[in-house]
C-alpha positions, 0 to 999 in steps of 0.5 A, spaced: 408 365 213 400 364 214 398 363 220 392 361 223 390 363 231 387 358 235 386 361 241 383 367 244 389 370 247 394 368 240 399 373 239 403 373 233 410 372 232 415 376 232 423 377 232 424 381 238 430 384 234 432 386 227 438 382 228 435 376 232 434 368 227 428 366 230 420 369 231 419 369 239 412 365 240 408 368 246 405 363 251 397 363 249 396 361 257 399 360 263 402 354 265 406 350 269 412 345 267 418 341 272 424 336 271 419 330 272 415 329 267 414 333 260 408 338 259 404 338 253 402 346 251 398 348 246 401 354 243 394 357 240 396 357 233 397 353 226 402 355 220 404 354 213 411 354 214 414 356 206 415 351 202 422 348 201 422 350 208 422 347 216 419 349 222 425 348 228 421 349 236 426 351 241 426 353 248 429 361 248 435 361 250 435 365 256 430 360 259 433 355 257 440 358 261 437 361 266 431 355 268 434 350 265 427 349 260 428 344 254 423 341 248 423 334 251 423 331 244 429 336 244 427 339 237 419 340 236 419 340 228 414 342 224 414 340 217 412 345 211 405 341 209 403 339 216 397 344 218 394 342 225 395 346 232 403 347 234 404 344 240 411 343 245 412 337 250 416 342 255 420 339 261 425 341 265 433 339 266 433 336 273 435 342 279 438 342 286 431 345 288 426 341 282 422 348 282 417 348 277 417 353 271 411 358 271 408 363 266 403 367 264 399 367 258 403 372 254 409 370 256 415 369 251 419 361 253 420 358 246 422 361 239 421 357 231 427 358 227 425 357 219 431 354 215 430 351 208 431 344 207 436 341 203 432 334 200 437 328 198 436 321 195 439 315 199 444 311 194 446 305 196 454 303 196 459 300 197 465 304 200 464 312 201 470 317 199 475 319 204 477 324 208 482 326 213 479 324 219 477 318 216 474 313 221 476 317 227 470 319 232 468 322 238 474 326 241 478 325 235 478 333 233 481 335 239 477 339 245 
């Protein structure tokens, strides 16, 4: 994936291990972020995500358990023709002690996790096929 540094204190992105799914994104800046309102971080670069392909931001997850830090629009998707600076909207689950969130520049918080995209064409009809399940909803495949 081609990627473009915006900043002076870019890092590329990298899987921290040989097994792990996501490329880990390093913080271009210091920043701060709480539970009461969304954060908007520049995150120093631009990409080319491959073709047939979807960029998918997210929170790490063990700042995420451990901090409670989520991307406010739950999921940051970055379209493969979309070529401006990456941004997220960070916030965080609201705490017992609402302590905000702080980082340094270099700091790892979110990851992008590349998968390909499966492009369908809508049709309209009548009726759907079957299933077992049928019209049974939420809750109706047990706990």
């Amino acid at each position: 994936m081609q990627i473009q540094p915006m900043s002076a204190h870019f890092r590329v992105p990298e899987y921290s291990t040989p097994g792990a799914a996501a490329l880990d994104i390093f913080m271009p800046q210091a920043g701060r972020c709480d539970s009461q309102r969304a954060t908007k971080v520049a995150l120093g670069f631009s990409a080319a995500v491959p073709p047939g392909h979807v960029a998918l931001l997210l929170p790490r997850s063990g700042v995420g358990f451990k901090h409670g830090l989520e991307v406010n629009n739950t999921c940051g998707v970055i379209d493969e023709d979309y070529r401006g600076e990456w941004f997220a909207s960070l916030r965080l689950k609201s705490t017992a002690n609402n302590a905000p969130l702080q980082w340094e520049a270099g700091d790892r918080l979110l990851q992008v996790l590349i998968v390909p995209v499966l492009r369908v064409i809508p049709q309209v009809v009548t009726e759907l096929d079957t299933t077992d399940r049928g019209l049974a909803g939420l809750g109706s495949t047990g706990r």
